[in-house]
C-alpha positions as CSV (number, residue, x, y, z in Angstrom):
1,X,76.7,56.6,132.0
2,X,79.7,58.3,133.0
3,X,80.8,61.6,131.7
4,X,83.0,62.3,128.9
5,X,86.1,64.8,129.4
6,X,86.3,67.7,127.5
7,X,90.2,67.2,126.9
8,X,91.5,66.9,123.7
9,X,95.3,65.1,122.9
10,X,97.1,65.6,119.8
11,X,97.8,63.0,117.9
12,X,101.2,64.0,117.0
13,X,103.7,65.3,119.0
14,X,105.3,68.5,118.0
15,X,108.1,68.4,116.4
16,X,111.8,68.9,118.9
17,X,113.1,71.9,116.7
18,X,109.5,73.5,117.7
19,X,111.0,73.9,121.6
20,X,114.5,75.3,120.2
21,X,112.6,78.3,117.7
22,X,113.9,81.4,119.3
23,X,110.1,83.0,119.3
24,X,109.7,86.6,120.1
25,X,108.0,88.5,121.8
26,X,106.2,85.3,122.7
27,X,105.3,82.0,121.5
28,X,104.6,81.1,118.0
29,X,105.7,84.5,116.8
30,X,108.7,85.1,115.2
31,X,110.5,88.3,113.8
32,X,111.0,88.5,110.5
33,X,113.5,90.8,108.2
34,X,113.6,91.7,104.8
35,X,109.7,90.5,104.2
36,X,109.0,91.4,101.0
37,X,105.7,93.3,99.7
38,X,103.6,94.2,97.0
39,X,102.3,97.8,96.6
40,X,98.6,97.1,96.4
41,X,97.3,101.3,96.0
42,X,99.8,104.6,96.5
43,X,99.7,104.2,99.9
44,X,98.9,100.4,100.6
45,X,101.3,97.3,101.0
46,X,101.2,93.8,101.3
47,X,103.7,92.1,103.1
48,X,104.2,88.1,102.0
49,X,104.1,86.7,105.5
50,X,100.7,87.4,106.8
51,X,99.1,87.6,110.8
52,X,101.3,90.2,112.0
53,X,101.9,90.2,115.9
54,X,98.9,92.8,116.8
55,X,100.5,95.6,118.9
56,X,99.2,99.2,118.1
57,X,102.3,100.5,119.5
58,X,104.6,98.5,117.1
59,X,103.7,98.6,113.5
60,X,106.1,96.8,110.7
61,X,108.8,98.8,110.0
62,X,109.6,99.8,106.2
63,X,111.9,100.1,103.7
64,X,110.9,101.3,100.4
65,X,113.8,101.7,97.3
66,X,112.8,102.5,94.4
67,X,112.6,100.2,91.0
68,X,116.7,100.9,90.7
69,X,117.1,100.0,94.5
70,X,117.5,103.8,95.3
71,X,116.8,104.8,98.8
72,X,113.2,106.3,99.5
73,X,111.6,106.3,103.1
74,X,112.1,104.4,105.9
75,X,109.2,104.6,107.8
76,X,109.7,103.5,111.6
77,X,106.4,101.7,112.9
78,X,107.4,102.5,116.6
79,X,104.7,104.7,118.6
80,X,106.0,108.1,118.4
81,X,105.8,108.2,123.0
82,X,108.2,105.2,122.5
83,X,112.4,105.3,122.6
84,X,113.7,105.2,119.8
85,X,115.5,102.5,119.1
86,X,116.5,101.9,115.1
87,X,120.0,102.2,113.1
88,X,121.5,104.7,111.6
89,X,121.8,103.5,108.3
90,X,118.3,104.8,107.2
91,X,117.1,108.3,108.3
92,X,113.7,106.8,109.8
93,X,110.5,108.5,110.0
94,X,108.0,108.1,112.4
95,X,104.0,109.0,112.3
96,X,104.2,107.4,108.7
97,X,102.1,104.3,109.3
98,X,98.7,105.0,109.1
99,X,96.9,101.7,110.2
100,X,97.4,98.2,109.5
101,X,95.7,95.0,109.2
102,X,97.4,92.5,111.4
103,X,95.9,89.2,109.8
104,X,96.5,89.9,106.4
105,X,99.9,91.8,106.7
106,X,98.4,95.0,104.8
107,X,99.5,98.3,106.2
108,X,98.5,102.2,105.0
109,X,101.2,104.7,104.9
110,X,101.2,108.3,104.7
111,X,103.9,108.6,101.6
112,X,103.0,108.1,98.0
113,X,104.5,104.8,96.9
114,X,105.0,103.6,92.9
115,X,103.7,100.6,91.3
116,X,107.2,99.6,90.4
117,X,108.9,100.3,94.1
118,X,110.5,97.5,96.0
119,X,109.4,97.6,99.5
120,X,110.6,95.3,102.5
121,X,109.0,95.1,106.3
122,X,110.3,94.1,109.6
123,X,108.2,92.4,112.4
124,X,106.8,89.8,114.1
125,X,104.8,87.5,112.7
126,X,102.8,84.3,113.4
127,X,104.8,81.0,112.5
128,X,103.1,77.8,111.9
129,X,105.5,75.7,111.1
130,X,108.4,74.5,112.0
131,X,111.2,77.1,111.1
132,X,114.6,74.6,111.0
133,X,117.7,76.4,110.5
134,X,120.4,73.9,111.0
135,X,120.5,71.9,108.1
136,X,123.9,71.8,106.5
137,X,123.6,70.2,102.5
138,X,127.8,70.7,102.2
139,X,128.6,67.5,101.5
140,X,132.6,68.9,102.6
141,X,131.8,69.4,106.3
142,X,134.3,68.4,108.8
């Protein structure tokens, strides 16, 4: 009897936008911006788009206004032996990221955070689908 291969197929092939994501820093992750998250505890957050990229040396960074959308922190998730490399619009701080849970998109910080505070990450994340950007519903378009 002969032997079987251990070689698996799809049975669909992947979709032609899949080839055209821009993925970063590799393949399926993308970078995301403006995530949004949940204050869990004082110094815990959840951020909606789970299965961070897992880097120790890059945690999400973090804004965090408060209820009114006043400026708090802006806590940079950069390893402090790193260049810096953020804006200016926000005075970041690093060393404010305590630990994070890459699969579930939780992360610790060091400042005391309110119930009520609006808090957004950056960073790259784990994409399983299809992310298609070019649709255009204008029914005007020349």
């Amino acid at each position: 009897m002969p032997k079987r291969s251990a070689v698996s197929l799809p049975l669909n092939s992947p979709a032609p936008e899949w080839a055209r994501q821009v993925f970063g820093p590799v393949r399926p992750y993308l970078l995301a911006s403006w995530v949004p998250g949940t204050v869990i505890d004082p110094h815990i957050v959840r951020f909606e788009r789970p299965t961070i990229y897992p880097d120790p040396q890059h945690y999400p960074d973090i804004l965090v206004f408060d209820k009114d959308y006043q400026f708090k922190y802006a806590l940079e998730g950069t390893d402090p032996s790193l260049q810096r490399r953020r804006g200016t619009l926000y005075p970041w701080k690093r060393n404010q990221i305590e630990d994070a849970d890459f699969a579930t998109a939780t992360v610790q910080v060091t400042p005391t955070l309110g119930a009520d505070d609006i808090v957004f990450g950056f960073y790259a994340y784990r994409e399983q689908d299809v992310v298609f950007s070019a649709l255009d519903c204008n029914p005007f378009t020349t």
